[in-house]
C-alpha positions as YAML, in Angstrom:
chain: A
units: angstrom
residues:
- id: 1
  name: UNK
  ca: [34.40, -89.18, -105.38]
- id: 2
  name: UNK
  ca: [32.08, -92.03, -104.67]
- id: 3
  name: UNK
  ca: [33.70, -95.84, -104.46]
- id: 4
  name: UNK
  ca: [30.98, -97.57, -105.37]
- id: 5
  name: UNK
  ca: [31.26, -99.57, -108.64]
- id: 6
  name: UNK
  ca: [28.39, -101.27, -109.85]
- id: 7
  name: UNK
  ca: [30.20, -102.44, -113.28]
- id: 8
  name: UNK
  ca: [32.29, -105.07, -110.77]
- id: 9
  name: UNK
  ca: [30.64, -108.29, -112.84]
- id: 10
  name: UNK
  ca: [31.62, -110.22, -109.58]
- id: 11
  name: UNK
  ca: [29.51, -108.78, -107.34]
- id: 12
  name: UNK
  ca: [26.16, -110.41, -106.77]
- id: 13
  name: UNK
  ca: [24.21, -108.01, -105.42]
- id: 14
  name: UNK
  ca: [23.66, -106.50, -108.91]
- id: 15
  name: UNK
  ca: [24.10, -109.35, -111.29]
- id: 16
  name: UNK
  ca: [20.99, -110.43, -112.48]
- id: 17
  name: UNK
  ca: [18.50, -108.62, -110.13]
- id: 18
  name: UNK
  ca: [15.76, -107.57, -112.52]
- id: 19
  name: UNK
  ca: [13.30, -110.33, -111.13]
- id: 20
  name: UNK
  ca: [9.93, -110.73, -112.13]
- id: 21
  name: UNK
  ca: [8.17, -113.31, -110.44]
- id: 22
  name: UNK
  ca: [4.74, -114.27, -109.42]
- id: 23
  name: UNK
  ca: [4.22, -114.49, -105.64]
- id: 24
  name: UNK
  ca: [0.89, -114.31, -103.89]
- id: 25
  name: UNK
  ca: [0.78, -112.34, -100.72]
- id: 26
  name: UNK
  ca: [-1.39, -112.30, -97.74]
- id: 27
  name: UNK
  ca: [-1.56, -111.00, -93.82]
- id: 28
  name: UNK
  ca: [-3.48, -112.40, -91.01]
- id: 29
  name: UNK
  ca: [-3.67, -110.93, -87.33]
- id: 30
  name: UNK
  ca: [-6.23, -110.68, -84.31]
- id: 31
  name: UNK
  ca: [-5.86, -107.40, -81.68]
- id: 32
  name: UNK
  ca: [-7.66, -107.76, -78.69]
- id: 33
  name: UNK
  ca: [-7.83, -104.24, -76.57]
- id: 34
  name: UNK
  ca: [-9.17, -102.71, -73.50]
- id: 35
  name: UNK
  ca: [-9.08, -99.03, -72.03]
- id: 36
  name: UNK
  ca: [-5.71, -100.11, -70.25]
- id: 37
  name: UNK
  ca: [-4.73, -103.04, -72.25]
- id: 38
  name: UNK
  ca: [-3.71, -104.56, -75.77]
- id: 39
  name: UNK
  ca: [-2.52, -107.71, -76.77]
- id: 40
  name: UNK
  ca: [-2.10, -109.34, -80.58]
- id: 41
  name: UNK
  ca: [-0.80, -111.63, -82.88]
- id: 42
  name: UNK
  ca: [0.11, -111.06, -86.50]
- id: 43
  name: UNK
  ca: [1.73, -112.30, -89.55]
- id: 44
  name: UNK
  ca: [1.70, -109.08, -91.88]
- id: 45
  name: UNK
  ca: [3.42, -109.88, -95.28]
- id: 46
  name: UNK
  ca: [2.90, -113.80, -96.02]
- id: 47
  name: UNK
  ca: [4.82, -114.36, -99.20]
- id: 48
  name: UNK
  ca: [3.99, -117.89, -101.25]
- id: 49
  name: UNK
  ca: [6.73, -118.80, -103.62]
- id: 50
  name: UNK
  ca: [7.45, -122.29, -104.62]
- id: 51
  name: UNK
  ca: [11.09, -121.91, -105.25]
- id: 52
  name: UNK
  ca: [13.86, -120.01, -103.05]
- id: 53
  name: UNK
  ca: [15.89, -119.13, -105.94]
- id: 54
  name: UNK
  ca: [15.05, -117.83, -109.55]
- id: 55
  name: UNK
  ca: [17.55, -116.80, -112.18]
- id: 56
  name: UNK
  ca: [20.23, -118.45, -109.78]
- id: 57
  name: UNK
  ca: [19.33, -115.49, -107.39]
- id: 58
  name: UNK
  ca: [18.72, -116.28, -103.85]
- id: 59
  name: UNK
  ca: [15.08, -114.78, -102.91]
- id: 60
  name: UNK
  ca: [14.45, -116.43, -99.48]
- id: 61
  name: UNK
  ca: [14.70, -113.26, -97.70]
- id: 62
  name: UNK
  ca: [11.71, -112.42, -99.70]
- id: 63
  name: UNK
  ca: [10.06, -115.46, -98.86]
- id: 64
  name: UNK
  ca: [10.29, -115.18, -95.56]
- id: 65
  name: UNK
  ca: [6.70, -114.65, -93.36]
- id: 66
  name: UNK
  ca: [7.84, -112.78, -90.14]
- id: 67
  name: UNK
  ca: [5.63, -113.22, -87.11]
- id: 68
  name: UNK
  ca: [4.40, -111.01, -84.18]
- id: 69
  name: UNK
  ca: [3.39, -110.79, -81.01]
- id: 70
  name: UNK
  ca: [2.58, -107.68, -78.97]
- id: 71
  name: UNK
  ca: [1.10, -106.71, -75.76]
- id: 72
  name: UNK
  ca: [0.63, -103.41, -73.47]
- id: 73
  name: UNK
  ca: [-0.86, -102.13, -70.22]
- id: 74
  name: UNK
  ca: [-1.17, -98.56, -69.04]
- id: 75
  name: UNK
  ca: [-0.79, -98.07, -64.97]
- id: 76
  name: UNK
  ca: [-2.11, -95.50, -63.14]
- id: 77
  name: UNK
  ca: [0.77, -94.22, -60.95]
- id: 78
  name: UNK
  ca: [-2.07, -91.68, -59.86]
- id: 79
  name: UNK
  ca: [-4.38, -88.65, -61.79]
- id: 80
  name: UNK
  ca: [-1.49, -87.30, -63.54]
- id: 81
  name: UNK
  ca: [1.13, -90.24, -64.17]
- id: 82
  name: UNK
  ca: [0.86, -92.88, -65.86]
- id: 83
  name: UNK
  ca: [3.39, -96.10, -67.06]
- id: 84
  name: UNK
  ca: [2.96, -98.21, -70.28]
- id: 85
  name: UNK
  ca: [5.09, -100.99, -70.99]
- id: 86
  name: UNK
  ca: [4.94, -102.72, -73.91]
- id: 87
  name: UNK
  ca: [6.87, -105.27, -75.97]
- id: 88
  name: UNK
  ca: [6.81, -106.74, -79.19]
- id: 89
  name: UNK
  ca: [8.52, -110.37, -80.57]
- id: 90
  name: UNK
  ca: [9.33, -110.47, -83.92]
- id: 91
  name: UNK
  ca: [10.16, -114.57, -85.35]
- id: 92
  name: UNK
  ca: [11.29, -114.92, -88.70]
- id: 93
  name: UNK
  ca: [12.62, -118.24, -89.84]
- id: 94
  name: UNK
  ca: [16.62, -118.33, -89.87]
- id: 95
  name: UNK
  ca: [16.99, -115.63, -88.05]
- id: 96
  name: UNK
  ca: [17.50, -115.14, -84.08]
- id: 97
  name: UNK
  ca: [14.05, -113.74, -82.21]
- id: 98
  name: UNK
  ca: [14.18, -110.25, -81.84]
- id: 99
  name: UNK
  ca: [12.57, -108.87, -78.45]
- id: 100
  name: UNK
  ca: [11.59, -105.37, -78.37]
- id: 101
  name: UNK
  ca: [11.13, -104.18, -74.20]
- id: 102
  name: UNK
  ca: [9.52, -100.43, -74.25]
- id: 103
  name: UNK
  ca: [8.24, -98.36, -71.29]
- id: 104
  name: UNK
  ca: [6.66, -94.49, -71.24]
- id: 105
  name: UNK
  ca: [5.96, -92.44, -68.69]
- id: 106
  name: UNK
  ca: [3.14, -90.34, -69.72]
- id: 107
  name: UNK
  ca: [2.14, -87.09, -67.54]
- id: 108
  name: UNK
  ca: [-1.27, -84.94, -68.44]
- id: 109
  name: UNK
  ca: [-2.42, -87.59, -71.06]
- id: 110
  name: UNK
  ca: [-0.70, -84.76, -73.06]
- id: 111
  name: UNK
  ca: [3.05, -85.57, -72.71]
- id: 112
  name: UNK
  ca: [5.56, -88.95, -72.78]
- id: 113
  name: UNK
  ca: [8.58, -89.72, -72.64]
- id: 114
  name: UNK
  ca: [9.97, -93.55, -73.10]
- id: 115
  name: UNK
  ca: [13.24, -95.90, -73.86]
- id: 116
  name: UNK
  ca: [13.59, -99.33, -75.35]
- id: 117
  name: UNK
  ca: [15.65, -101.73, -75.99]
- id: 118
  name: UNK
  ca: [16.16, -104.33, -78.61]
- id: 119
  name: UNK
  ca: [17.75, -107.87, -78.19]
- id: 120
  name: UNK
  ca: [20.57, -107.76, -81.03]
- id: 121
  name: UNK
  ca: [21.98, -104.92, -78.73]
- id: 122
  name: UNK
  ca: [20.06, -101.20, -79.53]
- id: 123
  name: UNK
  ca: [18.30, -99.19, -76.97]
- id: 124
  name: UNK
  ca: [16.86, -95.72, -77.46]
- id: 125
  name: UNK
  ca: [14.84, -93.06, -76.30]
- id: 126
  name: UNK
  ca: [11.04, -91.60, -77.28]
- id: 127
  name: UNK
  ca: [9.12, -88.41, -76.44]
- id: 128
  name: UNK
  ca: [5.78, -87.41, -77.70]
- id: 129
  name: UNK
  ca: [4.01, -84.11, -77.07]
- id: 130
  name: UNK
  ca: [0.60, -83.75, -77.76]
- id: 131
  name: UNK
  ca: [0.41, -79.70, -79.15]
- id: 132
  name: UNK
  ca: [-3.34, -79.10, -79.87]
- id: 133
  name: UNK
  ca: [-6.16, -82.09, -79.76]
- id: 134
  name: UNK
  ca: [-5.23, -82.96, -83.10]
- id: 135
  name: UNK
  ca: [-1.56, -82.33, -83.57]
- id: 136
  name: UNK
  ca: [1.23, -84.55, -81.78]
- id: 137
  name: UNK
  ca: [4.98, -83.89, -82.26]
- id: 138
  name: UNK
  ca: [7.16, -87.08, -81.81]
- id: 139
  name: UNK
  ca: [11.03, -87.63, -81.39]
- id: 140
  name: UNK
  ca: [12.98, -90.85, -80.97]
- id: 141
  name: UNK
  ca: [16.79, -91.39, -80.71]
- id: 142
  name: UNK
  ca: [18.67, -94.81, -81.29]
- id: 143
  name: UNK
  ca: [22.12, -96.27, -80.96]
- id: 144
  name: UNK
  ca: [23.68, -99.42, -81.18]
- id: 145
  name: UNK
  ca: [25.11, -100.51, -78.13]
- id: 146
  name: UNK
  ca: [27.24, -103.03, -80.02]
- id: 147
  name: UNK
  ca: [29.44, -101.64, -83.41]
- id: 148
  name: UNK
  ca: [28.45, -102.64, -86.26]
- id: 149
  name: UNK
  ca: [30.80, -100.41, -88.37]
- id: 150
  name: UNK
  ca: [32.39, -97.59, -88.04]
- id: 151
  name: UNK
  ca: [29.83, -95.16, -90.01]
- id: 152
  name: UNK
  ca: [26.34, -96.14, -87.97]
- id: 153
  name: UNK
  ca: [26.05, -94.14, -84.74]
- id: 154
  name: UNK
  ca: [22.55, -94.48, -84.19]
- id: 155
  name: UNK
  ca: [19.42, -92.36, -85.65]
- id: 156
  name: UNK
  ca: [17.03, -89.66, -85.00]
- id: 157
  name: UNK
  ca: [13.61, -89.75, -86.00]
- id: 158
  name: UNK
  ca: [10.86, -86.42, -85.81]
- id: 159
  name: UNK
  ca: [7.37, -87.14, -86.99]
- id: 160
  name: UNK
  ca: [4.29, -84.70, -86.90]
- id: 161
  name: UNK
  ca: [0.76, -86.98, -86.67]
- id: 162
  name: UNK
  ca: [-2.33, -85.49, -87.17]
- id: 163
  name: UNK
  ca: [-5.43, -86.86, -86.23]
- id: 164
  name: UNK
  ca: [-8.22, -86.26, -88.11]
- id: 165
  name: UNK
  ca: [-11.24, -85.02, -86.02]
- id: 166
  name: UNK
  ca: [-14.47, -87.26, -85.29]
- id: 167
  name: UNK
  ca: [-17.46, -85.14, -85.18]
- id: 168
  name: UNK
  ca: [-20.47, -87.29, -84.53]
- id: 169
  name: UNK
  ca: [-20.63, -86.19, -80.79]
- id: 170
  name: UNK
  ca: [-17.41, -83.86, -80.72]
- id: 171
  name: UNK
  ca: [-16.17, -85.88, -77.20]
- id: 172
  name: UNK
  ca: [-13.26, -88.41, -76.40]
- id: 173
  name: UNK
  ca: [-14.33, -91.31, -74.61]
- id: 174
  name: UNK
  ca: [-11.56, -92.28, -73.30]
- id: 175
  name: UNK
  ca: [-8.05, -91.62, -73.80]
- id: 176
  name: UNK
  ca: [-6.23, -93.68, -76.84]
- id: 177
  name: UNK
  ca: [-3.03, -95.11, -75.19]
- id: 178
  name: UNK
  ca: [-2.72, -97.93, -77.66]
...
């Protein structure tokens, strides 16, 4: 039998919630890339509200724009290896910067296999396998490394991507690493 009761009229997360309220929303960002190299800036969801609360309902989490920056290089460890690190900041007013450090190892151009970790204490692991030119299977694993409860001990993830073949001259340039 579940705990949760919703008819508690104390509890604020479901008092008044039904919000309607007009809020313009925008993005901006600029990606520079290379064959071996990326770098960007970007503020995705821009929210414009004039007021942090309606209904006597804090929205400023709403409200909030969250920034990015991101960058990557591929290294050529020699014809079959190759290392990308990457890393991504996230800033969001009020809240502490969030650092994302990633590196892959990728063998054949066909094959990877990475770990990260995030500031705010979580680290994890990645593999990607590249089945057929247009299929890719991916798996990724994380875990807090500090507890936040005693029900969250970390998460898988599986994901299929299929790429949906260019046939103006039926050849890859160059690898996509980015």
């Amino acid at each position: 039998m579940s705990q949760l009761n919703r008819d508690v009229d104390a509890d604020v997360a479901f008092n008044n919630n039904d919000l309607n309220i007009l809020a313009p929303m925008t993005g901006f960002g600029v990606y520079l890339y290379s064959e071996k190299f990326f770098a960007g800036v970007s503020a995705p969801r821009m929210v414009f509200v004039s007021d942090n609360s309606v209904n006597n309902v804090d929205i400023s989490y709403a409200a909030s724009t969250q920034y990015y920056a991101f960058a990557g290089y591929v290294h050529e460890v020699n014809n079959d290896l190759k290392i990308k690190p990457t890393t991504q900041i996230k800033i969001t007013q009020g809240a502490p910067i969030q650092v994302d450090l990633n590196v892959h190892a990728i063998y054949l151009e066909d094959y990877s296999i990475g770990a990260f970790y995030r500031t705010g204490g979580e680290a994890g692991i990645m593999a990607m396998a590249q089945v057929s030119p247009n299929f890719t299977l991916v798996y990724a694993y994380d875990h807090r490394l500090a507890p936040v409860n005693q029900y969250v001990n970390g998460s898988h993830e599986f994901g299929i991507q299929y790429a949906i073949p260019y046939v103006s001259n039926r050849r890859v340039i160059t690898p996509r690493y980015f």
